[in-house]
N, C-alpha and C positions, 0 to 999 in steps of 0.2 A: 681196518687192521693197522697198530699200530708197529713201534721200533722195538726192539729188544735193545735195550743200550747198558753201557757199563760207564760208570764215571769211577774213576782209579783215583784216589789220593784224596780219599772223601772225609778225611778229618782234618785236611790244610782247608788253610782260608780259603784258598779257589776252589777245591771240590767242596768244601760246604755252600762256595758262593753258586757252584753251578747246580745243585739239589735246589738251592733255593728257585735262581733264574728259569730251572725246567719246571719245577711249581706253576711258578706265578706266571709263566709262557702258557700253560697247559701245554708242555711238547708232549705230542703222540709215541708215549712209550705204552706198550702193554706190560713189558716185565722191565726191570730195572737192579742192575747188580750193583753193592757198593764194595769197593776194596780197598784197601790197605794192607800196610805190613802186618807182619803176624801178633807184632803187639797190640793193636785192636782188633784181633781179628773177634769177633763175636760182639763186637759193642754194639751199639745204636745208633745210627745215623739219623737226622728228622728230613724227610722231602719238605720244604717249606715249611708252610704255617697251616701244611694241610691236615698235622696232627699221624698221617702217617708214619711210619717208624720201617726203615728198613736194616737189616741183620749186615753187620759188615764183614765179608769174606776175605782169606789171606791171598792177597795177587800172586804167589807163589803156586797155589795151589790148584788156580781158578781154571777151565778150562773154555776159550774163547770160541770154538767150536757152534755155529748157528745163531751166534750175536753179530748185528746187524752194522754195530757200529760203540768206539769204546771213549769217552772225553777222560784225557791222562791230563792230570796235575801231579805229580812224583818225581819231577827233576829230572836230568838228563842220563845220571849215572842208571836208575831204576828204568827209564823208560829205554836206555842202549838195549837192556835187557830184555823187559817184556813187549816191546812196542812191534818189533819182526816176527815175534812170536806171535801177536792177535793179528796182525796183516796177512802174517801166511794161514791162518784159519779163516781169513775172508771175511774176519773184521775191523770195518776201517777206523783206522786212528787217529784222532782229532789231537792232535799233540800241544800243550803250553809251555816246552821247555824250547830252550835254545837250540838243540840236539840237531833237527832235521830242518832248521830254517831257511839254512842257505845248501842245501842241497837242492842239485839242478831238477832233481827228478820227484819233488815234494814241495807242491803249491802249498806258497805261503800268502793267503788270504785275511783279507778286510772285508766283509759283504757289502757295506755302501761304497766299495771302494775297484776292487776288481771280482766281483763273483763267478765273472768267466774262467779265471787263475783254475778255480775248481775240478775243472773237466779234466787239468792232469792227474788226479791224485787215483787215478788205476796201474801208472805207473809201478806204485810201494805200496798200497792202500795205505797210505800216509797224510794228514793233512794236517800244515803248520800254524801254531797262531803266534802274530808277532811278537815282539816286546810291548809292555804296557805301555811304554813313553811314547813308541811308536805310532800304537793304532793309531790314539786320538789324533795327532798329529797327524794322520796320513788320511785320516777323517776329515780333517777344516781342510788340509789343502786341495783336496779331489776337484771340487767345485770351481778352487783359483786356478791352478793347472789345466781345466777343459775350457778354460773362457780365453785365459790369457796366459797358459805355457809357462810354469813353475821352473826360472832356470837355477837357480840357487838358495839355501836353505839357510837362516844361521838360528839356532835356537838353544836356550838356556830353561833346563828343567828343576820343576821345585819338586821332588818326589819323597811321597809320605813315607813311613816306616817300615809299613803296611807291606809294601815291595820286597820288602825282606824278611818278610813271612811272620808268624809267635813269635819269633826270638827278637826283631827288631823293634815290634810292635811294645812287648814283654820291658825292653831295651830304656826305649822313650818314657814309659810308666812309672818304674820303678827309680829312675834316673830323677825323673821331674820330682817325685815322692821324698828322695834321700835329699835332694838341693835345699827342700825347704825345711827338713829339719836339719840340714846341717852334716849328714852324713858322707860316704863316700861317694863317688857318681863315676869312678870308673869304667872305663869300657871294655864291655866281650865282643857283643856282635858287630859295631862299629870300632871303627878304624880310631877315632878322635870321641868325646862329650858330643848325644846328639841333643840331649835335651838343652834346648833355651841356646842353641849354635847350630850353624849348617857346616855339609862338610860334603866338600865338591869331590866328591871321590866315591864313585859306585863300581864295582865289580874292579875286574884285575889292570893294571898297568899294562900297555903298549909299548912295544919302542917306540915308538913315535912320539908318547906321553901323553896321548887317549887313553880313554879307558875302557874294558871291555861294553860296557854300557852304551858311550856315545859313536864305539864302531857298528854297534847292532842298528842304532838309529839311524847311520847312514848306511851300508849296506841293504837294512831292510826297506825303509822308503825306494831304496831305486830297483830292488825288486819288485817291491809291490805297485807303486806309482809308476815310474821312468826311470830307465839307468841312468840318463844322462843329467839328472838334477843333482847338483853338488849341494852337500848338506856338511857342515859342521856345528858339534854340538858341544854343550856342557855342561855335563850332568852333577846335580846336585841333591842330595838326601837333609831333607829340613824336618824339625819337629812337629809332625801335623801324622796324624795316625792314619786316616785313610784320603785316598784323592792325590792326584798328580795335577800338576799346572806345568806349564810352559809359556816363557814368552817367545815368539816366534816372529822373525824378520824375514820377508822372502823379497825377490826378486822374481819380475817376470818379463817374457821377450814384448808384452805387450800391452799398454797400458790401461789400468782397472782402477778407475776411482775407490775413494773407501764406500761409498753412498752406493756402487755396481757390487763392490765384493759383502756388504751390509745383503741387499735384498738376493745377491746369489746361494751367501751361507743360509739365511733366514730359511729357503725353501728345499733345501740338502738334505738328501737321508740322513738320518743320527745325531745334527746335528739343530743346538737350540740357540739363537742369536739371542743374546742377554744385552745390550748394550745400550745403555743409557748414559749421557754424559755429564752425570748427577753424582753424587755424594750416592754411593752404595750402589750405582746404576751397572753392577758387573758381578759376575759368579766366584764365590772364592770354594776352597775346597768341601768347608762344613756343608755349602750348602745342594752341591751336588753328591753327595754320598748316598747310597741305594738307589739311584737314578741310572736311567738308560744311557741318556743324551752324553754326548761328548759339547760339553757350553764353549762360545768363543764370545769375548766382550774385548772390549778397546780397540776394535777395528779402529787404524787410521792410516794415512798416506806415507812414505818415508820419506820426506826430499832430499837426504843424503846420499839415495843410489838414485837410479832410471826406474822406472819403473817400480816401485818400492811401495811395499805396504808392513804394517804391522800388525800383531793382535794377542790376546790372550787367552789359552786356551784350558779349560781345567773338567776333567773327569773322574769319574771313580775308579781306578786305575784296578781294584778285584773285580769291577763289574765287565766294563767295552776295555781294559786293558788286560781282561785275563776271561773270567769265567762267561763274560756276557758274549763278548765275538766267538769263544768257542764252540757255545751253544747255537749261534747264529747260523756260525759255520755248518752243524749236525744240520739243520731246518733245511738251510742253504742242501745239503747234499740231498736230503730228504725230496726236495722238490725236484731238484734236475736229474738224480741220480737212482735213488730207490724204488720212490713213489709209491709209497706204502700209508704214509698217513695223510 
């Protein structure tokens, strides 16, 4: 006997990535609802490439009532709304928006990372997935942090378009398209020109002058990791349409060769050691796209702190920074919590 499940926001990137992901997982659903606003309501959704076609319903309408469990892509404004309305029907909601992350009473989960976090989510039948920059990154360091105690984070992100859904993706396309004939290349969805420029500025301004972006990264790693790990970051949106990278600097209380932190990442859930000290011996973003793995290449030493290592770390940021952990998450609660497939 399988899930009853609902995936909400099933014409954005992430709910198309999570039909695919529950495809090609074979997750144990028996029925499966797809929703959106009421402007798709009636189109077509595909489950993978399994050639099935499911009827898409208006989330307004839907009633959650004997659904097992619902994965929301719809942003925070849509899921304030519907998210306490499927929880108090008794089903649980596997959330990817910002909404419920740092709420005490809504485990926010990594499965290769804390899958015990999970046992809270009876609390709100609530269950949080982090930011995309996040996961991976809270991915490579699990492995350095249980060996030798992750005391501080410094980490600068390359994050694809992709992150900022059609519109930014749309953004970069048509941008790079009007450059070479000469046309205009103004910006909507961006802040500055993303095509052929980066531009260090994701989400809202802080007093502090962070930005909403690299506050999630440090609050959510010491949720999910350790509080006590101090992490500063610096997020940056580059022209690369799908995949996130990161270069990451850590510190630890205890010291870890690159050659110990090499064969620790190497045997780590999720994670795929690429590193060779060659010409091409590292992952860049093309070449992790539709992939599971969260890849780390350029492991090395830092001799500028104590303790210090470096590395580079790049994923498909729709896949393990959005659709893929979420699904993981559903499996994860499937096994310790429902026990039905």
């Amino acid at each position: 006997m399988g899930y009853r499940v609902v995936v909400a926001g099933a014409t954005g990137n992430v709910g198309r990535e999570m039909l695919n992901i529950m495809a090609e997982r074979e997750f144990p659903a028996d029925e499966i609802a797809v929703l959106a606003s009421s402007r798709s309501a009636g189109e077509l959704a595909d489950y993978g490439e399994t050639g099935r076609k499911l009827k898409i319903q208006n989330i307004e309408h839907f009633d959650p009532t004997g659904w097992d469990m619902a994965l929301f892509a719809i942003g925070s404004e849509a899921t304030a709304i519907h998210a306490p309305r499927f929880a108090a029907a008794g089903c649980v909601v596997i959330d990817n928006s910002s909404l419920y992350r740092m709420d005490p009473d809504v485990p926010l989960v990594v499965p290769e990372v804390n899958a015990e976090a999970i046992d809270g989510y009876k609390a709100k039948n609530i269950i949080a997935n982090p930011n995309c920059s996040t996961a991976q990154m809270v991915v490579a360091l699990k492995p350095l942090h249980d060996a030798a105690k992750v005391l501080r984070v410094v980490v600068a992100t390359y994050q694809s378009v992709s992150g900022a859904g059609k519109a930014g993706m749309d953004e970069l396309f048509e941008q790079s398209r009007n450059i070479f004939v000469g046309d205009s290349a103004e910006p909507r969805k961006f802040t500055k020109q993303i095509a052929f420029n980066v531009i260090p500025h994701i989400d809202s301004f802080l007093d502090d002058g962070s930005t909403k972006e690299e506050w999630k990264m440090v609050v959510e790693t010491k949720k999910i990791l350790d509080p006590k790990i101090k992490v500063i970051a610096t997020c940056v949106r580059v022209p690369v349409f799908v995949g996130h990278s990161e270069a990451v600097y850590v510190e630890m209380e205890r010291e870890l060769s690159a050659e110990d932190a090499q064969n620790l990442l190497r045997e780590a859930p999720g994670i795929m050691l690429v590193d060779k000290r060659e010409d091409g011996g590292y992952v860049t973003p093309v070449e992790c796209v539709g992939d599971y793995a969260t890849y780390v290449s350029r492991v090395r030493e830092d001799p500028t702190v104590e303790n210090g290592l470096a590395f580079w770390c790049v994923s498909d940021n729709l896949r393990k920074g959005a659709a893929l952990n979420a699904v993981q998450i559903a499996e994860l609660l499937g096994r310790r919590h429902l026990k039905k497939g």
